[in-house]
C-alpha positions in Angstrom: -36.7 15.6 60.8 -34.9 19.1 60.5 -31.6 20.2 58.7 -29.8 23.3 58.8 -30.7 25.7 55.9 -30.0 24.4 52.7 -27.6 27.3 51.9 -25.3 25.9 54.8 -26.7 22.4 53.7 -25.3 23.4 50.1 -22.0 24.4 50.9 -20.9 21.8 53.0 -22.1 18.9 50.2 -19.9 20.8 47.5 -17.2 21.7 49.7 -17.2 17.4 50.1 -18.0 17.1 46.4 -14.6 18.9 46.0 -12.6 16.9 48.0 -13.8 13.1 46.1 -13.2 12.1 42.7 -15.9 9.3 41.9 -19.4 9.6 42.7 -19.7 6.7 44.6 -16.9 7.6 46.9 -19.2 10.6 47.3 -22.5 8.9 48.4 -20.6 7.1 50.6 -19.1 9.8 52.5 -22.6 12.3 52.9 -25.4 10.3 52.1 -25.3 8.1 55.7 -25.0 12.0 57.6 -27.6 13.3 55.4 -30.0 10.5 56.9 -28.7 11.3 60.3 -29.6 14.8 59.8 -32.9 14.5 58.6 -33.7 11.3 61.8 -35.1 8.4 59.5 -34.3 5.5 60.2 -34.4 3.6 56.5 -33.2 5.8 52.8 -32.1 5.2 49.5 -30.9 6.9 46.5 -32.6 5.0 43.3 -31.9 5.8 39.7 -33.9 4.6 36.7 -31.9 3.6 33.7 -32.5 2.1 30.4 -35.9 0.4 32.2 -34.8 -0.2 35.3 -34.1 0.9 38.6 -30.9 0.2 40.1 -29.9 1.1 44.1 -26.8 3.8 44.2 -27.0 4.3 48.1 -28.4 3.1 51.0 -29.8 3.3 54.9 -31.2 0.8 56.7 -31.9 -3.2 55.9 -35.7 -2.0 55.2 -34.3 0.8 52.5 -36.7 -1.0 49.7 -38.9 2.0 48.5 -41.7 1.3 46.6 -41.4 1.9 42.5 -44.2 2.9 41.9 -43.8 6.0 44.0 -40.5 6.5 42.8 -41.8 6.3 39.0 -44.6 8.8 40.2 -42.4 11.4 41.4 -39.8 11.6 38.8 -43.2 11.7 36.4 -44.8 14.6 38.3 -41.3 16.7 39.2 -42.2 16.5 43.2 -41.9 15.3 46.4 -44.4 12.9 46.8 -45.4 11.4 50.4 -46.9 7.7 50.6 -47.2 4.8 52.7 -44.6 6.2 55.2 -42.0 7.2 52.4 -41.2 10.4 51.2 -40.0 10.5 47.3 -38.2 13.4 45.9 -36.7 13.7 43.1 -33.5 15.2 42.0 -33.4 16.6 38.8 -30.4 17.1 36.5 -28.0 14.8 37.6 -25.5 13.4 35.6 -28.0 12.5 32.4 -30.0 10.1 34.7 -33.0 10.2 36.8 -32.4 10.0 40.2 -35.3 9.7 43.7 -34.3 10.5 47.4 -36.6 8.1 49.3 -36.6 7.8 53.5 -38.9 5.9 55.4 -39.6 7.3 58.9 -41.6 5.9 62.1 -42.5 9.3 63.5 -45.5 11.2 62.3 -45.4 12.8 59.0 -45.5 16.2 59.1 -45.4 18.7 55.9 -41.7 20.2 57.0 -41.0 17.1 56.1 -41.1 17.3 52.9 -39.7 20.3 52.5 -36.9 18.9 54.4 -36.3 15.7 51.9 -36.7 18.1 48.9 -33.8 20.3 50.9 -31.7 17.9 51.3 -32.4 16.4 47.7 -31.6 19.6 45.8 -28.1 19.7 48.0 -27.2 16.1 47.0 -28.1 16.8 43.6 -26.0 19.4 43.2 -22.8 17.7 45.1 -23.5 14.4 43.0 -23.5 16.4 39.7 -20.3 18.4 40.9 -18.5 15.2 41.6 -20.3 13.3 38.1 -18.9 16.2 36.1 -15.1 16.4 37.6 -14.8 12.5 36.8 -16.3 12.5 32.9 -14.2 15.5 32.4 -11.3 13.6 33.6 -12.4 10.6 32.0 -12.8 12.3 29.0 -9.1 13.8 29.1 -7.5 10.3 29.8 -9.7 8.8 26.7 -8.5 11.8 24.8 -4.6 11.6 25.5 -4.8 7.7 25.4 -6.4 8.0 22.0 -3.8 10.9 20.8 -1.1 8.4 22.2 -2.3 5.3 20.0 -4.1 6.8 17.0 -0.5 8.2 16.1 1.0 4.6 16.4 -2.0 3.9 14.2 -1.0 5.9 11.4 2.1 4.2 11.1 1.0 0.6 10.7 -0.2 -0.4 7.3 -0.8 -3.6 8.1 -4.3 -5.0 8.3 -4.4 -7.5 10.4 -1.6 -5.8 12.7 -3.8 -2.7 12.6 -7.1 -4.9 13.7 -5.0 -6.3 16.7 -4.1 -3.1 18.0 -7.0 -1.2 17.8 -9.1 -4.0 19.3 -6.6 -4.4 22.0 -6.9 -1.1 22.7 -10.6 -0.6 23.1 -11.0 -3.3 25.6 -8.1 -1.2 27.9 -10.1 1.9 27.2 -13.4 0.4 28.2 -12.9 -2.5 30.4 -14.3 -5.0 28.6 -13.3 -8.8 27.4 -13.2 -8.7 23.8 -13.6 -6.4 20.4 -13.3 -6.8 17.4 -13.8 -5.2 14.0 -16.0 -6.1 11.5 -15.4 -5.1 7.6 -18.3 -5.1 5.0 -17.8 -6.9 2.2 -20.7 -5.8 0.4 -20.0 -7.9 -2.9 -20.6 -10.9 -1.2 -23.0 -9.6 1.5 -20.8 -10.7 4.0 -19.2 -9.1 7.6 -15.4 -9.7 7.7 -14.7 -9.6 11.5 -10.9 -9.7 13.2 -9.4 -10.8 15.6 -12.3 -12.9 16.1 -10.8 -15.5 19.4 -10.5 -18.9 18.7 -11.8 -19.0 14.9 -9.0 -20.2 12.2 -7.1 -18.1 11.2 -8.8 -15.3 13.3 -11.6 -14.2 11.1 -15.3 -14.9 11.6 -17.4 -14.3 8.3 -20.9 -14.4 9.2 -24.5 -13.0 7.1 -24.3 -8.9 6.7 -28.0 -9.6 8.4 -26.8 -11.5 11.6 -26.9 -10.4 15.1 -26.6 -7.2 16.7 -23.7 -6.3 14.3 -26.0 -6.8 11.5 -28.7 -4.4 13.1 -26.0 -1.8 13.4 -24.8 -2.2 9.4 -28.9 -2.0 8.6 -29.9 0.7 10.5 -26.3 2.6 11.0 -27.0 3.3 14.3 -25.4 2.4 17.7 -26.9 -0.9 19.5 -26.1 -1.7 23.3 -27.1 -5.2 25.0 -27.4 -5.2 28.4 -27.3 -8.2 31.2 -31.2 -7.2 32.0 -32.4 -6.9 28.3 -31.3 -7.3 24.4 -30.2 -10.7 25.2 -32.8 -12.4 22.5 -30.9 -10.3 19.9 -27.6 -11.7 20.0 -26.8 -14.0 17.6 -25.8 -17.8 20.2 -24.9 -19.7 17.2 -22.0 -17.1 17.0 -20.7 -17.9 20.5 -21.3 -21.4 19.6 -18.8 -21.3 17.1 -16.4 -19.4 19.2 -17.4 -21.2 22.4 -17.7 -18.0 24.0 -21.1 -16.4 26.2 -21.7 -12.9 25.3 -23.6 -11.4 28.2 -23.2 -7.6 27.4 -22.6 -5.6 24.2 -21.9 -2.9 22.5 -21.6 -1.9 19.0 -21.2 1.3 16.7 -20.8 1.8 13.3 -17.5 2.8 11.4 -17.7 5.5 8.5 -15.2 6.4 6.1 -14.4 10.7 5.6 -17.6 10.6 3.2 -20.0 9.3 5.9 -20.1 5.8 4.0 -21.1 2.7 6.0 -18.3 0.6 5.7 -18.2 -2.0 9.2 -18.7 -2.0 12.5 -16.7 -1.7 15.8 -18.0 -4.3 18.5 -17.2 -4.6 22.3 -18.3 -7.7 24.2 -18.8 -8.3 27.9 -18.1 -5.2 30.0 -15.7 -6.5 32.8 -18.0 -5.0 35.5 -21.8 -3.9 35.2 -23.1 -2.6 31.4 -21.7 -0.5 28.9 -22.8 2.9 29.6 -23.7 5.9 27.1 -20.3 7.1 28.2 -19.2 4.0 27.0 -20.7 4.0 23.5 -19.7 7.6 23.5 -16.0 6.7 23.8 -16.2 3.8 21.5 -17.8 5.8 18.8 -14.9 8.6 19.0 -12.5 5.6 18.8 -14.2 4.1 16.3 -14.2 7.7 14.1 -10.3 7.7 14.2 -10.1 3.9 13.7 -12.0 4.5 10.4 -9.7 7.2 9.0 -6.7 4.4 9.8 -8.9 1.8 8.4 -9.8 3.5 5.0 -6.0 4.8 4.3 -4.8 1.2 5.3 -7.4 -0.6 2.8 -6.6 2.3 0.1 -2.7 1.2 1.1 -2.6 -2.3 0.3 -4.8 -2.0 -2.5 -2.2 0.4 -4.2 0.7 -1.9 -2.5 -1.9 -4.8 -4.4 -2.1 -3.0 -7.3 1.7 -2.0 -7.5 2.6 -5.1 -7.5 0.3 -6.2 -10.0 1.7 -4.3 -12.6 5.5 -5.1 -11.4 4.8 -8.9 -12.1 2.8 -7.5 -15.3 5.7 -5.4 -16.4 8.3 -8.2 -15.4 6.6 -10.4 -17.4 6.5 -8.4 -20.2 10.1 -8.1 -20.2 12.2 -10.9 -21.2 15.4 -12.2 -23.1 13.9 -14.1 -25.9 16.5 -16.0 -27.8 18.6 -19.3 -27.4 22.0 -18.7 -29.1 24.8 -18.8 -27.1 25.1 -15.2 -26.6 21.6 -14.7 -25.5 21.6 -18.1 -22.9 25.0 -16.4 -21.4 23.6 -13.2 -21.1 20.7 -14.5 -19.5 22.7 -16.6 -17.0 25.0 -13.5 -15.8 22.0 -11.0 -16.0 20.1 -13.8 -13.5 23.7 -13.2 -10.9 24.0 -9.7 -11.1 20.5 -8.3 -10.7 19.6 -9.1 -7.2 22.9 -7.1 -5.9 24.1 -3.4 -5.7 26.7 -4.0 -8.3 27.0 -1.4 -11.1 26.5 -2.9 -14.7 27.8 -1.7 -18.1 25.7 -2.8 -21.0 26.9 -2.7 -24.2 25.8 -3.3 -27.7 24.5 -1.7 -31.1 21.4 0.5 -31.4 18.8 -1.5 -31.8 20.1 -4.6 -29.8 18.1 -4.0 -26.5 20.1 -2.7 -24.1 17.4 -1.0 -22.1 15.5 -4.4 -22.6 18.5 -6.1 -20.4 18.5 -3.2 -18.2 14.6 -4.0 -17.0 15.2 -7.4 -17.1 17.7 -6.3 -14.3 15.5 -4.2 -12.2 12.0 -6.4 -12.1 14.1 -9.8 -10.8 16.0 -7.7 -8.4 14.7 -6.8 -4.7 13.8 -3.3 -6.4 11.0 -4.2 -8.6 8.2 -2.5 -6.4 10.4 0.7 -6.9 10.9 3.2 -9.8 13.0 2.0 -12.9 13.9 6.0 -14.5 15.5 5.6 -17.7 17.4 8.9 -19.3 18.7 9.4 -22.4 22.4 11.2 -21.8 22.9 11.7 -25.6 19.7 14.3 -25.8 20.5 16.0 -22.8 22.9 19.0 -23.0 25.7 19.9 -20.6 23.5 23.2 -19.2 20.4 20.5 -18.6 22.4 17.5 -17.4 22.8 18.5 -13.9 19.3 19.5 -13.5 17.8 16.6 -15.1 19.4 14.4 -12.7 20.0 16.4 -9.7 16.8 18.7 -9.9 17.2 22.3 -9.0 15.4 24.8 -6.6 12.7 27.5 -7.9 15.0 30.7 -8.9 17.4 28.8 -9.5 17.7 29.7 -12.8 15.3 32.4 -15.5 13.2 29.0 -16.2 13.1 27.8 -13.3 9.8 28.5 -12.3 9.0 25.9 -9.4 11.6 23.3 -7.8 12.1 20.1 -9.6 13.0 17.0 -8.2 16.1 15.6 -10.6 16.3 11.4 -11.5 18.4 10.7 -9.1 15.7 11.4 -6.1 12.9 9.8 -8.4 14.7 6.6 -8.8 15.8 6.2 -5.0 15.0 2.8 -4.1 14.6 1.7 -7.4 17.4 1.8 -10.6 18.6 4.8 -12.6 19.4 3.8 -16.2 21.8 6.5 -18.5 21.7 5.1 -21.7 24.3 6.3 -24.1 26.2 7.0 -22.0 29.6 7.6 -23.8 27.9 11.1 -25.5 27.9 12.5 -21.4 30.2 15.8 -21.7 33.0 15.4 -19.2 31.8 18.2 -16.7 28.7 16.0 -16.7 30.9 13.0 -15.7 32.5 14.8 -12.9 29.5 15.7 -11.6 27.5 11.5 -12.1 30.9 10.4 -10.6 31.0 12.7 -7.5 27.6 10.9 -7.2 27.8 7.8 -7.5 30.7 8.0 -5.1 28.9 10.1 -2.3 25.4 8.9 -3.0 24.4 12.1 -2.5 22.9 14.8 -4.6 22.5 18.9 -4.2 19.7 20.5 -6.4 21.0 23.1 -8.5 20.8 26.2 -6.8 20.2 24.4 -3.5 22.7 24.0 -0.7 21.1 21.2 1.3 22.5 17.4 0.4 19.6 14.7 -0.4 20.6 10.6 0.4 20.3 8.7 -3.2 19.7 5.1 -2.9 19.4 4.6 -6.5 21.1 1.7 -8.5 22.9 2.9 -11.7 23.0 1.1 -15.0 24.5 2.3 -17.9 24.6 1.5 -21.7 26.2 2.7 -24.6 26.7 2.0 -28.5 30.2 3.3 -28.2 33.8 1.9 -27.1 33.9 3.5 -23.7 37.6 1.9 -23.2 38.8 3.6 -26.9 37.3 7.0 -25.5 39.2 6.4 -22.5 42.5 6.3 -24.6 41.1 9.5 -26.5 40.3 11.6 -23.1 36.5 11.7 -23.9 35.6 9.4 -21.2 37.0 9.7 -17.5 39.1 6.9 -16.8 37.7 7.0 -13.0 34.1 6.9 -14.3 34.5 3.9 -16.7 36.0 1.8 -14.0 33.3 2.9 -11.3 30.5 1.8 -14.0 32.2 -1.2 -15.8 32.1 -3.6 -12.7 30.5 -6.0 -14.7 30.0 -5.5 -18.3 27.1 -7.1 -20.6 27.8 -7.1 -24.0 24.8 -7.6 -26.7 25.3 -9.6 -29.6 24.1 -7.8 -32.9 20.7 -9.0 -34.1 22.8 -10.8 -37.5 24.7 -12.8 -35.2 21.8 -14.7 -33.3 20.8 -17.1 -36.2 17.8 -18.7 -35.7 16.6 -16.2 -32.7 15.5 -14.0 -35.5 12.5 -16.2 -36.6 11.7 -16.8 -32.7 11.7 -13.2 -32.3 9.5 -12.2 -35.4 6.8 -14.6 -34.6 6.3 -13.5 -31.2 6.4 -9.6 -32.8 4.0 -10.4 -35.1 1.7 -12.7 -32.6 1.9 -9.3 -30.0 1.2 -7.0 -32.9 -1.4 -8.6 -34.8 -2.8 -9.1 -31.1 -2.8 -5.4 -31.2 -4.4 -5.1 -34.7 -7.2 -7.7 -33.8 -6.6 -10.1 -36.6 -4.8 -14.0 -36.6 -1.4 -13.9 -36.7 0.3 -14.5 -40.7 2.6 -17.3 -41.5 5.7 -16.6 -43.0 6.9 -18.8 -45.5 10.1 -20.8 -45.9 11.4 -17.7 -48.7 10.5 -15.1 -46.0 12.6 -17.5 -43.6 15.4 -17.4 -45.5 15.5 -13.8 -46.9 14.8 -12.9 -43.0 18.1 -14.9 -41.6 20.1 -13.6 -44.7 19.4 -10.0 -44.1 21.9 -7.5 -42.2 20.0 -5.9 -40.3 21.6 -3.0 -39.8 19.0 -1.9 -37.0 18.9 -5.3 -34.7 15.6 -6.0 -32.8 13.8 -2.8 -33.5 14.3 -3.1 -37.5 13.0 -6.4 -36.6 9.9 -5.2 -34.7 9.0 -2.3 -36.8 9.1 -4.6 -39.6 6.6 -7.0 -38.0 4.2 -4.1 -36.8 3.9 -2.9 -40.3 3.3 -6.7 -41.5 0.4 -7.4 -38.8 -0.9 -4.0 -39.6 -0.5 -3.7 -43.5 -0.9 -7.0 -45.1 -3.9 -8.6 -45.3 -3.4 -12.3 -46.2 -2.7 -15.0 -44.1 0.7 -15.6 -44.9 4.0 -13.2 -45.7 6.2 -14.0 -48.4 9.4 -13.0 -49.2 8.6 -10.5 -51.8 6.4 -8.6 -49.3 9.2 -8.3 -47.2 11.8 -6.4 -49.6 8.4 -4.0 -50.4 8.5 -3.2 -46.1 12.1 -3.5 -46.0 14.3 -0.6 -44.2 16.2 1.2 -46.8 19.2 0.2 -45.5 18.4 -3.6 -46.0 20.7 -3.3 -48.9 24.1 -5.2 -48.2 25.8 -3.2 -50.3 25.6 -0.2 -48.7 27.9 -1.3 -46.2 31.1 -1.2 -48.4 33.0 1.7 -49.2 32.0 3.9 -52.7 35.3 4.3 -53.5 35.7 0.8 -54.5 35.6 -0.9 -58.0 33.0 -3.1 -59.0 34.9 -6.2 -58.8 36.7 -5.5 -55.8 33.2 -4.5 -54.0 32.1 -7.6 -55.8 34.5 -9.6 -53.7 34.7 -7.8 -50.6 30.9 -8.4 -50.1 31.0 -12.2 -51.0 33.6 -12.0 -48.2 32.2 -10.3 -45.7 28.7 -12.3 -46.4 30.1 -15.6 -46.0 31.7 -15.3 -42.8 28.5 -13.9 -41.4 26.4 -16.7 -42.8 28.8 -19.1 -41.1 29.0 -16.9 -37.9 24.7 -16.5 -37.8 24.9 -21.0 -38.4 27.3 -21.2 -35.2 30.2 -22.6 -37.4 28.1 -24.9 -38.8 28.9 -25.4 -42.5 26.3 -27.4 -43.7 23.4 -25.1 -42.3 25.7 -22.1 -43.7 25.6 -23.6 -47.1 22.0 -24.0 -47.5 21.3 -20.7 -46.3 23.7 -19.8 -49.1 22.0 -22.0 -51.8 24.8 -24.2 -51.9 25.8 -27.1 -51.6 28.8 -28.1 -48.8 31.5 -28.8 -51.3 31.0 -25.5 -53.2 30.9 -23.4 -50.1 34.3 -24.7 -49.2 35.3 -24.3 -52.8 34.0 -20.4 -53.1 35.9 -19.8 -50.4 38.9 -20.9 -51.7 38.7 -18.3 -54.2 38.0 -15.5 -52.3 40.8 -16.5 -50.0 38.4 -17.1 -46.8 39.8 -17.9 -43.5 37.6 -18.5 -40.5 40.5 -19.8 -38.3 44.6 -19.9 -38.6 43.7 -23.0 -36.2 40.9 -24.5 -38.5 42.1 -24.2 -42.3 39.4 -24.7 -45.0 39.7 -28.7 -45.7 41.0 -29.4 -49.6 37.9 -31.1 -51.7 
């Protein structure tokens, strides 16, 4: 039993060490001419693991060294010689305790030894060599296959989608059957796991206490169950349920950035042998980016959740209320027009609702999740106009202290309303229609060009066609906007939508104020539908906020509302001060007959007893005053 000198003996294992990239293909090429060399006729290389030994080489059928001398030397750091077998060990290999054991007929002498421990300290130096090369390259391939997916990662924001992929992907980095992630619910003490293999819909919900996945969530640290031990802690009724036999395992926790527990990431059945602590190491760096995906994905859709919350919140609180004719045919068209690209014009009175209809718009169209930006052209001047809808760059100006991002970019994706927009300067309109036709924008005092995907609306109290004529308005720009055109019918003209619309003011306000809605009586009925209403629906409103608010009785009458009424409630104030008493006399009888008969719909009976008359005096006043409602439908002789 003599080798050459272990410096030779040395150089020629690391020169093969160099030349094989696993450490089995290594053992197989120099452990059979190491026996040779040292003339025994049985060896093996043993290695004690988690327990138990397990054979990585071998000479001879009779290669069966005793454990209890191999346990001995790896205890006492020595070669130890017994029963014909000569134990040493080789220290430092790989993380793992390994013995050199040969068996030998001839006499043992004490070279011997010296020669096994030789020869042991040259293997253990090759072996680690060739360990090291292959968990470094190992290590790179996890590292660039986890680069390669973990960016792919941060682009789904998906849940289940996300699940999938990053369970698919541990079992091709670590060989094994199935994973799967579990999520803690800790409200209702419960681990979420998916995909989870022949469960409907692909989730398994078990106790935050069961099984090894439980153990991991309670203690936070890593469990591994091997083929030889562990098996009395995995959970069988699971498999039951999934008709599956788990005979290896591995699981490690998943944190979010703070260190919080927050699930677990679990590998099942390694495809060949146990999981290894390379293994768990390589599942817990997956596991680390996993839970940065995780948490941003969870944060995701509960924004996405609560976005779209308070869309439908929002939408709901928008709405057309109101059945006159106007209102039903505005809500018909409005219904058309708001799922497409099409620009709308919105016209009406201040006060009617025009931004109202313009919401309405936006929340039932495909953009509802997106911004709605409303701006008000009349308060913007020509100087801030371009910046308040096309931004501008820092410097760009002596206030312009930091960039800005104009309404235009803010409302991409979404809808852009300019209301009042007939008071735009015409620079200004040059500019909006340059827009509108390029759908592209340039921040003042920038020179790059930004994609707009915005939706316009527009609305305005004025006749944009009669400021065409005068050469306020471009003519270009009013038929780019006026594609289709919504027109809002004054609040006077809607009859009986004015008492639908006060009640549900004065229910939303008095919601507000904490305090049962008050009843109006039939006098505050009446003086409501007779009134002008010079400002529409927000006269309306602020009249029923200061009612819900200020009065404290359970029911409004009429003489409360001319105390609250706007000043302007006065119908006189509409006629002309130049006029004589008679004349103005006359003019407003006029003029307040034909709206009574216009808010009743034509209806002459319901005009009359708005009117405190009776049918047959109505007709006959109006003979008097010379009242017409149509050349085609002449006031009937009595």
């Amino acid at each position: 039993m003599m080798v050459q000198g272990a410096e030779q003996l040395l150089e020629e294992l690391l020169a093969a060490a160099a030349q094989c990239g696993e450490p089995r293909e290594f053992l197989e090429q120099v452990f059979g001419q190491l026996c040779a060399r040292l003339d025994v006729e049985a060896a093996e290389l043993a290695v004690f693991e988690r327990g138990q030994w397990r054979r990585e080489a071998q000479r001879g059928e009779q290669a069966v060294a005793p454990h209890a001398l191999l346990a001995d030397a790896l205890d006492a750091e020595q070669v130890l010689v017994r029963d014909g077998w000569v134990a040493a060990p080789l220290t430092h290999v790989a993380g793992v305790a390994a013995v050199l054991a040969v068996r030998t007929t001839v006499r043992l002498a004490p070279e011997r030894a010296g020669s096994v421990a030789r020869v042991a300290a040259a293997l253990a130096a090759g072996w680690k060599t060739v360990h090291e090369r292959a968990r470094q390259r190992r290590r790179i391939q996890r590292l660039e296959f986890l680069l390669g997916i973990t960016a792919h990662w941060g682009e789904t924001l998906e849940m289940d989608t996300l699940l999938a992929e990053i369970a698919e992907a541990s079992t091709r980095l670590l060989g094994a059957e199935r994973a799967s992630v579990f999520l803690w619910d800790r409200q209702t003490k419960t681990l979420v796991g998916r995909p989870a293999l022949g469960v409907q819909d692909g989730e398994l919900r078990i106790p935050e206490d069961a099984g090894i996945v439980g153990k991991v969530i309670r203690t936070g640290q890593p469990q591994r169950v091997d083929r030889e031990s562990g098996q009395q802690e995995i959970d069988r009724r699971v498999d039951q349920q999934l008709g599956f036999e788990t005979r290896t395992l591995l699981c490690v926790p998943l944190r979010g950035r703070g260190g919080k527990l927050f699930g677990a990431f679990e590998l099942i059945n390694k495809r060949s042998g146990n999981f290894t602590d390379e293994d768990q190491t390589a599942l817990a760096e997956l596991a680390a980016h996993a839970a940065v995906v995780l948490e941003n994905t969870q944060q995701y859709e509960q924004l996405l959740k609560t976005r779209n919350q308070m869309a439908d919140d929002a939408a709901a609180s928008v709405q057309l209320v109101g059945h006159c004719p106007a209102i039903e045919a505005l809500r018909s068209t409005v219904a058309r027009v708001a799922d497409t690209d099409l620009a709308v014009l919105i016209l009406g009175e201040n006060g009617t609702g025009k931004e109202v209809v313009a919401r309405s718009i936006h929340y039932m169209s495909r953009r509802r999740h997106d911004p709605f930006v409303a701006v008000n052209c009349a308060a913007l001047t020509e100087t801030l106009l371009e910046s308040e809808l096309f931004g501008h760059e820092k410097g760009a100006f002596t206030d312009a202290h930091e960039r800005r991002i104009g309404k235009f970019e803010l409302a991409s994706g979404g809808t852009l309303f300019l209301d009042e927009i007939g008071d735009m300067s015409l620079g200004g309109q040059a500019k909006l229609l340059r827009v509108l036709e390029e759908k592209l924008v340039v921040r003042v005092g920038g020179s790059n060009s930004i994609h707009t995907d915005a939706r316009v609306l527009a609305a305005t109290n004025q006749q944009l066609a009669e400021l065409v004529r005068q050469k306020r308005f471009r003519e270009d720009l009013y038929f780019r906007l006026n594609v289709v055109t919504l027109e809002l019918p004054p609040l006077r003209d809607r009859g009986d939508d004015i008492l639908l619309l006060a009640n549900q003011f004065l229910e939303d306000f008095s919601r507000q104020a904490r305090r049962a809605p008050p009843r109006l009586t039939a006098a505050a009925r009446k003086r409501m539908l007779s009134h002008a209403w010079p400002g529409n629906v927000r006269e309306l409103r602020n009249l029923m906020e200061r009612i819900a608010y200020l009065t404290s009785g359970d029911k409004v009458d009429a003489d409360e509302l001319a105390f609250i009424m706007s000043p302007r409630g006065d119908e006189s104030a509409w006629l002309p001060s130049d006029m004589s008493l008679a004349d103005a006399t006359r003019a407003f009888q006029i003029q307040f007959i034909q709206k009574q008969i216009q808010r009743a719909q034509g209806n002459m009976t319901c005009a009359a007893e708005r009117l405190g008359l009776h049918r047959a005096n109505l007709y006959r006043k109006m003979r008097q005053l010379g009242v017409t409602l149509d050349p085609q439908s002449p006031i009937p002789p009595q």
